[in-house]
BAFIGU-139755 format. One record per atom (N, C-alpha, C): residue number from 0; residue in one letter; chain; atom name; y, x, z. Coordinates in pm, whole numbers. Layout:
residues N
<fise><pos>NUM</pos><code>A</code><unit>A</unit><site>CA</site><py>Y</py><px>X</px><pz>Z</pz></fise>
...
***
This chain:
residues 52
<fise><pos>0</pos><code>X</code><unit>A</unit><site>N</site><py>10147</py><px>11379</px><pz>11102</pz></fise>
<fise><pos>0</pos><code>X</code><unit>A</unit><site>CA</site><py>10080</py><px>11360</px><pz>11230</pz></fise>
<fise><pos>0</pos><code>X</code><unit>A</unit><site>C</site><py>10063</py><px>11212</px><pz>11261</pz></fise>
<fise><pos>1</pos><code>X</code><unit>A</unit><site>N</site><py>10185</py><px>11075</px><pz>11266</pz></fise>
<fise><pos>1</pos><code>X</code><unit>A</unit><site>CA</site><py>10137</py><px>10983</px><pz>11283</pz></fise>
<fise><pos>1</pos><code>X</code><unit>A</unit><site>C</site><py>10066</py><px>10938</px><pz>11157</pz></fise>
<fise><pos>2</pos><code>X</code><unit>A</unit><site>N</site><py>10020</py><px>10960</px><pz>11066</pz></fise>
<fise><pos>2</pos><code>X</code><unit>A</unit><site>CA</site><py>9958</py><px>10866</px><pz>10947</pz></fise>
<fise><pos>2</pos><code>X</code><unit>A</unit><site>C</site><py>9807</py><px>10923</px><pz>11003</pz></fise>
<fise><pos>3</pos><code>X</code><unit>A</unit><site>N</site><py>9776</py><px>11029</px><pz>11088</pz></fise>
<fise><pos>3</pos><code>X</code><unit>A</unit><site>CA</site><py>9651</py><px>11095</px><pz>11144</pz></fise>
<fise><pos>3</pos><code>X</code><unit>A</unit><site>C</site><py>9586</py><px>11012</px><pz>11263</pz></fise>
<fise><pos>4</pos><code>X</code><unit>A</unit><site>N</site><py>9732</py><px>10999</px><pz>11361</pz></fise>
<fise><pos>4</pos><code>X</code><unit>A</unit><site>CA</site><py>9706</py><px>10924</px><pz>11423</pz></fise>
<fise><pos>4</pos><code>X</code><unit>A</unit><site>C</site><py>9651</py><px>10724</px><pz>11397</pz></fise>
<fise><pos>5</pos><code>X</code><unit>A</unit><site>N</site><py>9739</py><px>10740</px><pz>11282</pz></fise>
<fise><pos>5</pos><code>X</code><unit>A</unit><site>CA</site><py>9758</py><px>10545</px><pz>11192</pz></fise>
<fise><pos>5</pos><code>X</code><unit>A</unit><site>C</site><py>9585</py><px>10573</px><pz>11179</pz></fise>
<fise><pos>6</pos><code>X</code><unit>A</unit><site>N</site><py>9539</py><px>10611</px><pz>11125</pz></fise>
<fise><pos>6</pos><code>X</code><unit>A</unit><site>CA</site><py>9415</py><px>10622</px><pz>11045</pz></fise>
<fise><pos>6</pos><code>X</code><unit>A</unit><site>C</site><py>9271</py><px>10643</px><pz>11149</pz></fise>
<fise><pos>7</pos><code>X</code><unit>A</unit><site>N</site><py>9296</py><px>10720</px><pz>11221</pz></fise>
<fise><pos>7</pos><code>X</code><unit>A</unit><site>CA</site><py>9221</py><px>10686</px><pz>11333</pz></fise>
<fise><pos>7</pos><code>X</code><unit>A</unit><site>C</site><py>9199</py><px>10573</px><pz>11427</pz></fise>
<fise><pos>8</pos><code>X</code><unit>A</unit><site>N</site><py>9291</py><px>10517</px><pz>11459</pz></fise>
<fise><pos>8</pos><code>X</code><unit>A</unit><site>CA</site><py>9291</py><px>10338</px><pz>11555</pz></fise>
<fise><pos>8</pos><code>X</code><unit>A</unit><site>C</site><py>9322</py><px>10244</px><pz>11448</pz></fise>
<fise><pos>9</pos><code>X</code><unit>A</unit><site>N</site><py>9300</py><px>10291</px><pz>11318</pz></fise>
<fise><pos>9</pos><code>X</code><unit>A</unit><site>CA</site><py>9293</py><px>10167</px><pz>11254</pz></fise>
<fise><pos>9</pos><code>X</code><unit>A</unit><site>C</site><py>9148</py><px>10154</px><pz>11211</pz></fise>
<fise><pos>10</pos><code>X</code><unit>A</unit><site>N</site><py>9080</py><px>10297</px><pz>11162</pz></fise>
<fise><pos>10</pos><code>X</code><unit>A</unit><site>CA</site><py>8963</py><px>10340</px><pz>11113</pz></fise>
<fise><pos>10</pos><code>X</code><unit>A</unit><site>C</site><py>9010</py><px>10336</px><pz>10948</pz></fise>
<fise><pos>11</pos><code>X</code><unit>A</unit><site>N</site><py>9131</py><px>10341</px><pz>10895</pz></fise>
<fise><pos>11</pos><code>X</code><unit>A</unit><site>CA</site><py>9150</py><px>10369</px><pz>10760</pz></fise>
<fise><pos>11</pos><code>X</code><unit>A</unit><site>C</site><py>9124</py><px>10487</px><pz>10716</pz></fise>
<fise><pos>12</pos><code>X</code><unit>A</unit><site>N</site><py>9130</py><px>10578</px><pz>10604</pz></fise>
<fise><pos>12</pos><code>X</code><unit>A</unit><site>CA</site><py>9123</py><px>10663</px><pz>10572</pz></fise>
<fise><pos>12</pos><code>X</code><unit>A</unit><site>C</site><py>9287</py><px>10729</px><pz>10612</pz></fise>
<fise><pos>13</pos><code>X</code><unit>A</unit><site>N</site><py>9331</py><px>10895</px><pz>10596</pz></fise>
<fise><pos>13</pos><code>X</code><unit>A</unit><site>CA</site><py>9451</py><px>10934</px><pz>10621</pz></fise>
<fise><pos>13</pos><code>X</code><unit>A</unit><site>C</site><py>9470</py><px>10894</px><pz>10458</pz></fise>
<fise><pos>14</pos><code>X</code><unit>A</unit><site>N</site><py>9444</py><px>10951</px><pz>10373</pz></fise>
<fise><pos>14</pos><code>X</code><unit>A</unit><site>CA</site><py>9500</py><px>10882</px><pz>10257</pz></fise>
<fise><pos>14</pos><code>X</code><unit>A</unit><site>C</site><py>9531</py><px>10768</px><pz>10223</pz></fise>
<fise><pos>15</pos><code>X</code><unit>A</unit><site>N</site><py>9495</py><px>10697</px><pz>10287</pz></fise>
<fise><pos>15</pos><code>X</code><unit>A</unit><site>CA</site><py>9569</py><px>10496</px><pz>10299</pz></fise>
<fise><pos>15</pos><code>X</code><unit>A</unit><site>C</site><py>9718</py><px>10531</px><pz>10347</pz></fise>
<fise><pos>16</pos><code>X</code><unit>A</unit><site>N</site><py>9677</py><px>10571</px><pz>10468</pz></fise>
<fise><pos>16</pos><code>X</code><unit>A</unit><site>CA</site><py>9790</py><px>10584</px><pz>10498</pz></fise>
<fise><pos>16</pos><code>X</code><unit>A</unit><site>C</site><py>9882</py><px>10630</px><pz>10491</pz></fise>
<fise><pos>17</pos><code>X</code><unit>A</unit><site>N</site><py>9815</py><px>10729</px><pz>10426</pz></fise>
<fise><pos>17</pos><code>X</code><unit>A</unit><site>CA</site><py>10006</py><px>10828</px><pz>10334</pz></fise>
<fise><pos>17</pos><code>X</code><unit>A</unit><site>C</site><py>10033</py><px>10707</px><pz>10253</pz></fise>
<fise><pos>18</pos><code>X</code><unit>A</unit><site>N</site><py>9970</py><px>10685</px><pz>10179</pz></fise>
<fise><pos>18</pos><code>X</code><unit>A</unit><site>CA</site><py>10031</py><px>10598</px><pz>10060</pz></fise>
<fise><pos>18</pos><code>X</code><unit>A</unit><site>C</site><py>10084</py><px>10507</px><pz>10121</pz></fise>
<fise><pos>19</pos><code>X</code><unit>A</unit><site>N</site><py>10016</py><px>10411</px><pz>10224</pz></fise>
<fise><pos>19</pos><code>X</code><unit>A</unit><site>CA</site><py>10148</py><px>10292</px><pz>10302</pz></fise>
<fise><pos>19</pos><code>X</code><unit>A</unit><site>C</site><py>10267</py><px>10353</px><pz>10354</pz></fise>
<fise><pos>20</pos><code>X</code><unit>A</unit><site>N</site><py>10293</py><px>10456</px><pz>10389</pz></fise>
<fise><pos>20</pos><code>X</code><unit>A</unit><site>CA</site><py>10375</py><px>10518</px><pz>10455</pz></fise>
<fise><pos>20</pos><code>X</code><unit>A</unit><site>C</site><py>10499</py><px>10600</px><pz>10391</pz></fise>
<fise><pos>21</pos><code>X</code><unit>A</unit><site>N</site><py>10440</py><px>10570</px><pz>10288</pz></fise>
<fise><pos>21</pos><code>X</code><unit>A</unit><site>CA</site><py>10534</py><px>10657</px><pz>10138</pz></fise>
<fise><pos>21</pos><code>X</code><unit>A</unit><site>C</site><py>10689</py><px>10600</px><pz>10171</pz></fise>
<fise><pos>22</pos><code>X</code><unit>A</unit><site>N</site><py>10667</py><px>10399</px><pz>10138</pz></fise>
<fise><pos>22</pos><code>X</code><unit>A</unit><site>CA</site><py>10772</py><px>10412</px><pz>10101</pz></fise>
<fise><pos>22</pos><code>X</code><unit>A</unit><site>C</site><py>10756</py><px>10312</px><pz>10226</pz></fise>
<fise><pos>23</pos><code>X</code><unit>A</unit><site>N</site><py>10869</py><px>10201</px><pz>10259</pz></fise>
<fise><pos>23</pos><code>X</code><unit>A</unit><site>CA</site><py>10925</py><px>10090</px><pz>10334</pz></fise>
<fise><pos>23</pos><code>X</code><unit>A</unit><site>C</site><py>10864</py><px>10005</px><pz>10319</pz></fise>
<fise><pos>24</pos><code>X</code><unit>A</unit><site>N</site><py>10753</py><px>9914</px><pz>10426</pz></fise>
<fise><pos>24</pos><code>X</code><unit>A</unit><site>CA</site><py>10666</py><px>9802</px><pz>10437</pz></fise>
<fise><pos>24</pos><code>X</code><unit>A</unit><site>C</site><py>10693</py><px>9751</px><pz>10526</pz></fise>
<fise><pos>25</pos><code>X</code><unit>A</unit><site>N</site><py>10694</py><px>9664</px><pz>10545</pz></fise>
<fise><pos>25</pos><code>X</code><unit>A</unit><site>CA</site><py>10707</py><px>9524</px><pz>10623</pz></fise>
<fise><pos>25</pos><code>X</code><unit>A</unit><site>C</site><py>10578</py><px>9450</px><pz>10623</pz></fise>
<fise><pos>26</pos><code>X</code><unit>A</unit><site>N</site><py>10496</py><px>9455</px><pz>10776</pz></fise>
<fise><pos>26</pos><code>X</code><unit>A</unit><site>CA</site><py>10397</py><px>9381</px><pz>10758</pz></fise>
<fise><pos>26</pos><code>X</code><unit>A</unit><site>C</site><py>10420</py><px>9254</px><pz>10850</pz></fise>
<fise><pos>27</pos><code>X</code><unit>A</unit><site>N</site><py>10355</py><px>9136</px><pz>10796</pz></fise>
<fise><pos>27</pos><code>X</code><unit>A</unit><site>CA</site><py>10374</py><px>8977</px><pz>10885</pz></fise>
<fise><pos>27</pos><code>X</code><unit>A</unit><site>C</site><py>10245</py><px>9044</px><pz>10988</pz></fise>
<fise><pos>28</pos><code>X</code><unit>A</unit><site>N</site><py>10258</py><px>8924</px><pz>11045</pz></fise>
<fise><pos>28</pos><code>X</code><unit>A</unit><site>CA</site><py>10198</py><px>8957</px><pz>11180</pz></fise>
<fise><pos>28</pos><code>X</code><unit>A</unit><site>C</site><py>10048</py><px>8973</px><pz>11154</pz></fise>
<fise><pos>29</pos><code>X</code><unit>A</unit><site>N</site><py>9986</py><px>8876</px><pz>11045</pz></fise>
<fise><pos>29</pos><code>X</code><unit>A</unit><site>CA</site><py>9849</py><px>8854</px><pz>11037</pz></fise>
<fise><pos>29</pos><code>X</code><unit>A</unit><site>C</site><py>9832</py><px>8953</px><pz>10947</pz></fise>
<fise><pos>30</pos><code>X</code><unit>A</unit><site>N</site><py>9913</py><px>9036</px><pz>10836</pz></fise>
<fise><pos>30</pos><code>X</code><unit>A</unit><site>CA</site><py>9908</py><px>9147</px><pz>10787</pz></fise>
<fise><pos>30</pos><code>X</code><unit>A</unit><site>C</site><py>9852</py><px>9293</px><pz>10866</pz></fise>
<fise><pos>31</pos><code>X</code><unit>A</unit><site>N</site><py>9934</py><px>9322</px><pz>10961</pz></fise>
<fise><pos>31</pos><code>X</code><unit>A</unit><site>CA</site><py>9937</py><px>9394</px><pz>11112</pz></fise>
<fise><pos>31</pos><code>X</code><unit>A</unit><site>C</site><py>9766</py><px>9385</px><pz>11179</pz></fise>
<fise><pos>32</pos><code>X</code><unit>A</unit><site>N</site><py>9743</py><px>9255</px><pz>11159</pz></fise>
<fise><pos>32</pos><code>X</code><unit>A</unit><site>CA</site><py>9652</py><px>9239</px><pz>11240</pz></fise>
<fise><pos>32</pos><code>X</code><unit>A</unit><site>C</site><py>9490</py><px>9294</px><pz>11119</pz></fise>
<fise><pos>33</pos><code>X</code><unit>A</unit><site>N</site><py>9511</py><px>9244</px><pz>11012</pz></fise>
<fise><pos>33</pos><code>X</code><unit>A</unit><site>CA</site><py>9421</py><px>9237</px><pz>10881</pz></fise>
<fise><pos>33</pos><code>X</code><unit>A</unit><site>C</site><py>9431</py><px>9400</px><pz>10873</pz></fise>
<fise><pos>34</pos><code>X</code><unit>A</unit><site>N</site><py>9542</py><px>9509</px><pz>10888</pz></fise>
<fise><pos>34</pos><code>X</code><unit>A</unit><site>CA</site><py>9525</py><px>9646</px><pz>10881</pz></fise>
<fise><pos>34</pos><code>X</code><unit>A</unit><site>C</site><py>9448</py><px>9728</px><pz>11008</pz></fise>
<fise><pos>35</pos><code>X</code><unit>A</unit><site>N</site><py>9487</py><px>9628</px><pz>11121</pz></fise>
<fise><pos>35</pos><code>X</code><unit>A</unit><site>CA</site><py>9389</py><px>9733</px><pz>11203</pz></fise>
<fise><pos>35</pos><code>X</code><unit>A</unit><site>C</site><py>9561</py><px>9757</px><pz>11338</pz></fise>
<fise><pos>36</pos><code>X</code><unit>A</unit><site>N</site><py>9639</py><px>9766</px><pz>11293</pz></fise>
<fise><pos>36</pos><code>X</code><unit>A</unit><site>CA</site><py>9789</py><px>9802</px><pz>11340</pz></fise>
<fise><pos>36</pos><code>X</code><unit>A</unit><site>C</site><py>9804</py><px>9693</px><pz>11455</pz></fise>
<fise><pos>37</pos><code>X</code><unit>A</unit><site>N</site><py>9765</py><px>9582</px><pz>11489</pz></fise>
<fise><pos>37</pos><code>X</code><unit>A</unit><site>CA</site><py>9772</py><px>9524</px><pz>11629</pz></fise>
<fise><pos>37</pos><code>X</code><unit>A</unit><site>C</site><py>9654</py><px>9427</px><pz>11662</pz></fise>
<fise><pos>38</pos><code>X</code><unit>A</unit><site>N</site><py>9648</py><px>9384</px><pz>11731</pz></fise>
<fise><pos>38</pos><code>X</code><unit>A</unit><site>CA</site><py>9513</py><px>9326</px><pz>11813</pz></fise>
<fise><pos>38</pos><code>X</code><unit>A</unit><site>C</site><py>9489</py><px>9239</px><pz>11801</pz></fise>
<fise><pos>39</pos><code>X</code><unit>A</unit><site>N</site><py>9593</py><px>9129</px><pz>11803</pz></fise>
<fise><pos>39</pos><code>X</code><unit>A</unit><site>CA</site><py>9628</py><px>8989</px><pz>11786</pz></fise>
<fise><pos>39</pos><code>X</code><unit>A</unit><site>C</site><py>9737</py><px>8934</px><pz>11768</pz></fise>
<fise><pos>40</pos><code>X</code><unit>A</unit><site>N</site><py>9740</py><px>8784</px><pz>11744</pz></fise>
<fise><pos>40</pos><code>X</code><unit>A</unit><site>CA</site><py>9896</py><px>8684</px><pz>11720</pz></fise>
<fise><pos>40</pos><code>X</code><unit>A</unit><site>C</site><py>9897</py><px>8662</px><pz>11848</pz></fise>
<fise><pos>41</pos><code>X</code><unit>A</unit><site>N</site><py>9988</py><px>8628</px><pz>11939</pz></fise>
<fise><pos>41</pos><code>X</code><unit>A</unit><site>CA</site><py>10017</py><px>8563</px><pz>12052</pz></fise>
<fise><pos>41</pos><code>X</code><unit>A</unit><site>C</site><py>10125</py><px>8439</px><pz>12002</pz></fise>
<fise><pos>42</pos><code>X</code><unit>A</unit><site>N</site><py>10092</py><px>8339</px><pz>12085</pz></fise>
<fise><pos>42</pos><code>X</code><unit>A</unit><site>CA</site><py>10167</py><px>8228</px><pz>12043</pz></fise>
<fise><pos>42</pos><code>X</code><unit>A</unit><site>C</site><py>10310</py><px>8263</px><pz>12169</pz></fise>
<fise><pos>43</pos><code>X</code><unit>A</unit><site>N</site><py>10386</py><px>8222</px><pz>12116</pz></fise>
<fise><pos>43</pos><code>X</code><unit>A</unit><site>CA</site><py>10522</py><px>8195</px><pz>12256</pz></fise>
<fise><pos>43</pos><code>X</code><unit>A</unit><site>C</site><py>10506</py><px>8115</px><pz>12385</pz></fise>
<fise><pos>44</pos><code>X</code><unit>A</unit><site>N</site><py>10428</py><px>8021</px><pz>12375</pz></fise>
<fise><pos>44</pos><code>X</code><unit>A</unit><site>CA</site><py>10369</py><px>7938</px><pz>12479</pz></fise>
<fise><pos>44</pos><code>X</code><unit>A</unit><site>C</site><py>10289</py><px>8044</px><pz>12538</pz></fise>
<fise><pos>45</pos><code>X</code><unit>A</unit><site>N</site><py>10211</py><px>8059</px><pz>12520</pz></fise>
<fise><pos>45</pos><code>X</code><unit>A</unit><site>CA</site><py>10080</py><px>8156</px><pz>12538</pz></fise>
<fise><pos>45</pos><code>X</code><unit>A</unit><site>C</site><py>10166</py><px>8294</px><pz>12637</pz></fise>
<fise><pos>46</pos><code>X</code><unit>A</unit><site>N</site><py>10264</py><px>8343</px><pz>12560</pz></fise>
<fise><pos>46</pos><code>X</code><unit>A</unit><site>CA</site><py>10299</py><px>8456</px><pz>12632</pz></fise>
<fise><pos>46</pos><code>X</code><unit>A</unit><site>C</site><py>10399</py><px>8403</px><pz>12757</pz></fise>
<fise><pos>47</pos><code>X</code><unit>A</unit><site>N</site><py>10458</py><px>8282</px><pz>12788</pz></fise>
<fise><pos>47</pos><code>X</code><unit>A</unit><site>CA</site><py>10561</py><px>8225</px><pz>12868</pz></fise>
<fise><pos>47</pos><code>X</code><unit>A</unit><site>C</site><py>10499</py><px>8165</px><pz>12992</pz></fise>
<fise><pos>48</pos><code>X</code><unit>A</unit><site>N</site><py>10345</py><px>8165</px><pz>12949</pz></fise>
<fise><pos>48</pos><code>X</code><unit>A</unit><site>CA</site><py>10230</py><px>8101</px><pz>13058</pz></fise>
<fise><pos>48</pos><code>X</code><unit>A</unit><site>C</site><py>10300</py><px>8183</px><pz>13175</pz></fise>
<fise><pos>49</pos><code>X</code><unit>A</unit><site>N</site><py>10255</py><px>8095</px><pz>13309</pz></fise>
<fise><pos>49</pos><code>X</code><unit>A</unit><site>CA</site><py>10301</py><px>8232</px><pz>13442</pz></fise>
<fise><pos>49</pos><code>X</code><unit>A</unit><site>C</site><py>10442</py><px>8261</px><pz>13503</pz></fise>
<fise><pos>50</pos><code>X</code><unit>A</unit><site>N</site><py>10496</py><px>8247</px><pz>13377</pz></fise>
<fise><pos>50</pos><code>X</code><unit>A</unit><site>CA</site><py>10657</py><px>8278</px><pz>13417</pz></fise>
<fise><pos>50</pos><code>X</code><unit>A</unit><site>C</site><py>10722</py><px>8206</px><pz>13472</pz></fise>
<fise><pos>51</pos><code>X</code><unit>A</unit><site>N</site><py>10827</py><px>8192</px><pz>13560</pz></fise>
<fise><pos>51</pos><code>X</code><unit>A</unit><site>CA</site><py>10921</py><px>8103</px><pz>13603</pz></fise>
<fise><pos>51</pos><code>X</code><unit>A</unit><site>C</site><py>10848</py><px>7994</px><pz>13690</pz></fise>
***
């Protein structure tokens, strides 16, 4: 069910995603971002803007 869900908001195929999902991956951030799996990098500055 989630590799159905992975494959849809990434626009991969479900078969990508079984196979990433097989075994234990670790993606860097720009990895994450290059699969479709998050939106963007945020810098630490960037997210601390506002606060305090």
């Amino acid at each position: 069910m989630i590799n159905k869900l992975l494959a849809f908001h990434t626009g991969k195929p479900k078969e990508e995603m079984d196979e990433l999902t097989s075994y234990d991956h670790y993606f860097s951030a720009k990895e994450a971002v290059k699969m479709g799996l998050a939106d963007g990098i945020r810098r630490f500055k960037e997210m601390m803007e506002g606060c305090a």
